[in-house]
C-alpha positions in Angstrom: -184.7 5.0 0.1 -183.5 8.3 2.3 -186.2 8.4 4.8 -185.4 12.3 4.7 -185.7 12.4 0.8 -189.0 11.0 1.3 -190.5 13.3 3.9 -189.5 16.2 1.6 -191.1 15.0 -1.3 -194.0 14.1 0.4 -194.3 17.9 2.3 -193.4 19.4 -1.4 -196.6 17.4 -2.4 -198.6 18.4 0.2 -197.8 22.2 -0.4 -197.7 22.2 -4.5 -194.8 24.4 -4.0 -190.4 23.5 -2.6 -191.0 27.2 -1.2 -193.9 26.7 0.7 -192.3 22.9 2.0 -189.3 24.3 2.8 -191.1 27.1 5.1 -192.8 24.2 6.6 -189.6 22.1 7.5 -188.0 25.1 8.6 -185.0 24.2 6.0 -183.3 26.5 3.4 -185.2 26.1 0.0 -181.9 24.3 -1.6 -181.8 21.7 0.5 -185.4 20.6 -0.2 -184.2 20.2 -3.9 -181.8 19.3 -3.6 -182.9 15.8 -1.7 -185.7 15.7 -3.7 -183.2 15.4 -6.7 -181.6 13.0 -5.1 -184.2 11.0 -4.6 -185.2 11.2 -8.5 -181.5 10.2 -9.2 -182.4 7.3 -7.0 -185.3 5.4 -8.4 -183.9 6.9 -11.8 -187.1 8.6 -12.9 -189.0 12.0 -12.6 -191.2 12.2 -9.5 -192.3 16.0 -10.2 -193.1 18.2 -12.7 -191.7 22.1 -11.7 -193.4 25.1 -12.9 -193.3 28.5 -12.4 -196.9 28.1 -10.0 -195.3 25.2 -8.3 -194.8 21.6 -9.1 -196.9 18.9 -10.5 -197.0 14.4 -9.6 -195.7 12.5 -12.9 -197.0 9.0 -13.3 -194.1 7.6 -10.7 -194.3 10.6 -8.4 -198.2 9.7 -7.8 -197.7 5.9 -7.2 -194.6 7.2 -5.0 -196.9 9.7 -3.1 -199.5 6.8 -2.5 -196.9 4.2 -0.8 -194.7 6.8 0.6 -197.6 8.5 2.6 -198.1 5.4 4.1 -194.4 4.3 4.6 -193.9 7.6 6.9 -197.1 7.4 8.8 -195.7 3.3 10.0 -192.1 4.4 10.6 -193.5 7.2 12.6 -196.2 5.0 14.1 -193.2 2.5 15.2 -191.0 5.7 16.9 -193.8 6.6 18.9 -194.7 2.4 20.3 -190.8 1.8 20.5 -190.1 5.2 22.8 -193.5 4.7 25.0 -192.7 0.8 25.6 -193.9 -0.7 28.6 -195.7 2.4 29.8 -199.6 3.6 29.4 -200.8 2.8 26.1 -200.5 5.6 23.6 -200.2 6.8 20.4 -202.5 7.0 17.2 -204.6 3.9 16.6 -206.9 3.7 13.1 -210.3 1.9 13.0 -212.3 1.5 10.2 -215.8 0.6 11.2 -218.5 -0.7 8.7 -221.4 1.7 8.8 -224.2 -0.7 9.8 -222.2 -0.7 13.3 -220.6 2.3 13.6 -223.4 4.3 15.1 -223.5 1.4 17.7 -219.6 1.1 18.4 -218.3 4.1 18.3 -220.0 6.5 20.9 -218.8 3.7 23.5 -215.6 3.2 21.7 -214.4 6.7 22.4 -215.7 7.2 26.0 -214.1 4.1 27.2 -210.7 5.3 25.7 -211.0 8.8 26.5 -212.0 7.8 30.6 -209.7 4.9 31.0 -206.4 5.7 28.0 -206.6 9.2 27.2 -203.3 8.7 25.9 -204.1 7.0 22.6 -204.9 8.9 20.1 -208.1 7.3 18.4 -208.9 7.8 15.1 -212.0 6.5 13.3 -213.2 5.6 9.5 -216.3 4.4 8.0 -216.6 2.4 5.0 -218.1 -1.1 3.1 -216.4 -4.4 3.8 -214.0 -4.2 1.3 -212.8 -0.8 1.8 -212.2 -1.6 5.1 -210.6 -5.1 4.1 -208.5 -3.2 1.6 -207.4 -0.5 4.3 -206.3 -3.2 7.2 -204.3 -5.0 4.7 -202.7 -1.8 3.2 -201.2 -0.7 6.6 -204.4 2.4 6.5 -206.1 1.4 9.3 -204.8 -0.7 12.4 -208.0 -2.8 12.8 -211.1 -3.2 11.3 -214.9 -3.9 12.1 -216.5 -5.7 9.3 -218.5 -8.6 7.5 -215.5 -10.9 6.8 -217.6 -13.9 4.9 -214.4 -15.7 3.6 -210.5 -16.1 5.1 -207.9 -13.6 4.7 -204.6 -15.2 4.4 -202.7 -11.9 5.4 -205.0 -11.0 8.2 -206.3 -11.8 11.5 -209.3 -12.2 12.6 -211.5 -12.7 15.5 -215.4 -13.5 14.9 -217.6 -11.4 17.6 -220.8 -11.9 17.1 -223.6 -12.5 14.5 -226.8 -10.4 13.8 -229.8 -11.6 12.0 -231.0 -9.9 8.3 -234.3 -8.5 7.8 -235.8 -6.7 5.0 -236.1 -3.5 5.3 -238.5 -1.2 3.5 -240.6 2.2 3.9 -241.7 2.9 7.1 -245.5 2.9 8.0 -245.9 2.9 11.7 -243.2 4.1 14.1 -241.5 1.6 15.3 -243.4 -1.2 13.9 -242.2 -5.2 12.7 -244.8 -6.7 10.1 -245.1 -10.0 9.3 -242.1 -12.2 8.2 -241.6 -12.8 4.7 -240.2 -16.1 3.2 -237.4 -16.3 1.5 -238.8 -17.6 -2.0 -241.1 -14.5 -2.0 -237.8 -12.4 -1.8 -238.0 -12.2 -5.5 -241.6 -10.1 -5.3 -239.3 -7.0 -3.7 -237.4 -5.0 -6.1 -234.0 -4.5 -4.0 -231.4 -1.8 -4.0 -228.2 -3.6 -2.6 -224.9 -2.9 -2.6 -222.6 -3.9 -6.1 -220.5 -6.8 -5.9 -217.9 -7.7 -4.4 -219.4 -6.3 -1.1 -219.8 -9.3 1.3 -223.5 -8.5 2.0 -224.0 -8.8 -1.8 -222.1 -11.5 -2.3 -224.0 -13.8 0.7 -227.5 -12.7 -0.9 -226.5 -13.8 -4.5 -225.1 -17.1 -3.1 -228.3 -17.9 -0.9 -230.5 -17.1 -3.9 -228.7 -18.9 -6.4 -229.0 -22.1 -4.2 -232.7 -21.6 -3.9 -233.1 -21.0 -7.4 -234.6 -17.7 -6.7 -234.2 -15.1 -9.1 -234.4 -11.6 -7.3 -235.3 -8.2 -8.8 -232.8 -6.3 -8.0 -233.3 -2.9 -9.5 -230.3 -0.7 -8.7 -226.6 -1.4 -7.6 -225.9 1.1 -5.0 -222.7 1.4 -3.0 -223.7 3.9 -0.7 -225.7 2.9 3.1 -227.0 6.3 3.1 -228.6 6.4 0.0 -229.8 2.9 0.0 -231.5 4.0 3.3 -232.8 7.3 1.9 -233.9 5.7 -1.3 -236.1 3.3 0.7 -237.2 5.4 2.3 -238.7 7.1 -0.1 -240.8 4.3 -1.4 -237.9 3.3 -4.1 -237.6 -0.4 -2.9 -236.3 -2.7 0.1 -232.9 -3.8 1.2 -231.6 -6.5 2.9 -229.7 -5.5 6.3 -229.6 -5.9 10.0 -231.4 -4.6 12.3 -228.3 -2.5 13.7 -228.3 -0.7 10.2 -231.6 1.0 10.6 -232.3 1.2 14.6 -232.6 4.6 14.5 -234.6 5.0 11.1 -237.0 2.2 12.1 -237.6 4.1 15.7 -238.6 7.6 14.0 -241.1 5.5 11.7 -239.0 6.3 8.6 -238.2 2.6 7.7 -239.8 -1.0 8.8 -238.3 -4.0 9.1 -239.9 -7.9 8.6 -238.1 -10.7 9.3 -236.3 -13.3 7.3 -237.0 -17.1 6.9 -233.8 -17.4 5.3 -232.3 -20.0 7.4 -228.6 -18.7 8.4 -228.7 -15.4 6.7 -227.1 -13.6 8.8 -224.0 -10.4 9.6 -221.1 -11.3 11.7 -218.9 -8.8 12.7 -215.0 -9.6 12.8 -212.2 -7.6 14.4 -209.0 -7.9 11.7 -205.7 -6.9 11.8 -202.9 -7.7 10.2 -201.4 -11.1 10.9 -198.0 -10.7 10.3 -197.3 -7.9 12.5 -197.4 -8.0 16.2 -199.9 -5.6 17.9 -198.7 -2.7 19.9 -199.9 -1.9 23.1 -202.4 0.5 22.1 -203.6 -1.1 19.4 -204.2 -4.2 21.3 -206.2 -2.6 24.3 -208.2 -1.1 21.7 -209.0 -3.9 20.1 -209.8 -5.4 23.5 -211.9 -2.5 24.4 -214.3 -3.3 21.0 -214.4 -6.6 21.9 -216.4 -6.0 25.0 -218.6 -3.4 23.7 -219.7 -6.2 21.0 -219.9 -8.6 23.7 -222.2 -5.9 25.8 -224.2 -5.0 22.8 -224.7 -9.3 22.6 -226.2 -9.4 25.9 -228.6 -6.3 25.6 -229.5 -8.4 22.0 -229.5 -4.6 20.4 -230.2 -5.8 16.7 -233.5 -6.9 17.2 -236.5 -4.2 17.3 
């Protein structure tokens, strides 16, 4: 596949119009058709559908869009680590970071790249296990902060630390921890958790089903936010770490008790993918989160 095909239709895409992409690449329109047609003539099926407002994905154009988005951000990503080679660290690294951290990681994340490489060019995500999972493996993201609870054959990854699971509910004194509850009176809570296959979820169900505890779970909800401003509210409790809800818990909005629920607890892994070798950049930054979660281990930051 013409690398320069590609970039054309994925510019064309961009800008719903070969007038407004050709303005953009600074090429004659003709030329943006014409490798665009080429391209078509290539794979042997219609990528776009041309009106007089512009053009339009077909079916193979969008699946085409997906990949090739991807395909020019690596072979760009790969220019950039191959020309800068043995010099400072630099370029764009991707990290996905699961929400119940991200608060925690990333304000020390960017100050120690912006004070000690201020040539990498950091860019961050948030999102729910497998999103992030997903995104690592996919070539979206470079690394990835998450609750990894099972082995990934495609990717590595390095186990920082574990945090312990409380239940979390309405707040009723600021700052306060009340009693803890056992797990076999888990079921008297009616829970909003995230759906399956969220790791979280999936680690809950497990424990319960081998305690023989049936647990009220009243809504599936796949947003931390919500769950958080659903609780709230008085709606019901979740299960999370402490790390989740710091900042809730110190205004007074939320409370948290803790578990007797043996080893129920959050790890959080640093993945990337296995079969690639790590560039300079992204391996510094991976370094970098590696001793913020060791820091935050010391200063034991998920416990009230």
């Amino acid at each position: 596949m013409d690398h320069n095909a590609l970039r054309y239709f994925v510019t064309t895409v961009q800008f719903g119009s070969i007038t407004k992409a050709a303005a953009h690449l600074r090429v004659a329109q003709p030329a943006v058709s014409r490798q665009i047609r080429k391209l078509e003539t290539d794979l042997g099926v219609h990528l776009l559908n041309r009106t007089a407002q512009g053009v339009s994905l077909t079916g193979p154009g969008e699946h085409l869009l997906t990949r090739g988005e991807t395909m020019l951000h690596s072979m760009e990503k790969i220019r950039t680590e191959v020309r800068n080679w043995g010099s400072e660290p630099s370029g764009r690294v991707s990290v996905a970071l699961m929400p119940a951290v991200g608060s925690l990681v990333a304000p020390d994340l960017i100050r120690a790249v912006r004070a000690r490489h201020p040539k990498i060019d950091l860019q961050l995500a948030e999102g729910l296990s497998t999103f992030i999972c997903d995104g690592v493996l996919r070539g979206q993201f470079d690394l990835g902060l998450f609750h990894a609870d099972k082995e990934q054959p495609s990717l590595s990854i390095k186990h920082l630390l574990n945090e312990p699971m409380f239940l979390i509910g309405p707040g009723q004194t600021k700052g306060a921890t009340r009693r803890s509850v056992d797990l076999k009176h888990l079921a008297n809570y009616p829970l909003l958790l995230p759906s399956r296959p969220n790791a979280l979820r999936r680690m809950i169900d497990q424990l319960a089903d081998e305690h023989d505890i049936v647990l009220d779970i009243r809504e599936n909800i796949d947003s931390t936010s919500m769950i958080k401003a659903l609780v709230a509210a008085g709606l019901g409790y979740t299960v999370q770490c402490y790390s989740y809800v710091h900042e809730e818990v110190q205004r007074g909005d939320l409370e948290i008790r803790p578990l007797k629920a043996g080893n129920l607890s959050r790890d959080w892994s640093l993945a990337c993918l296995s079969d690639t070798p790590l560039m300079p950049a992204v391996s510094t930054v991976g370094t970098i989160i590696s001793e913020i979660a060791g820091g935050l281990a010391k200063a034991h930051r998920w416990h009230p």
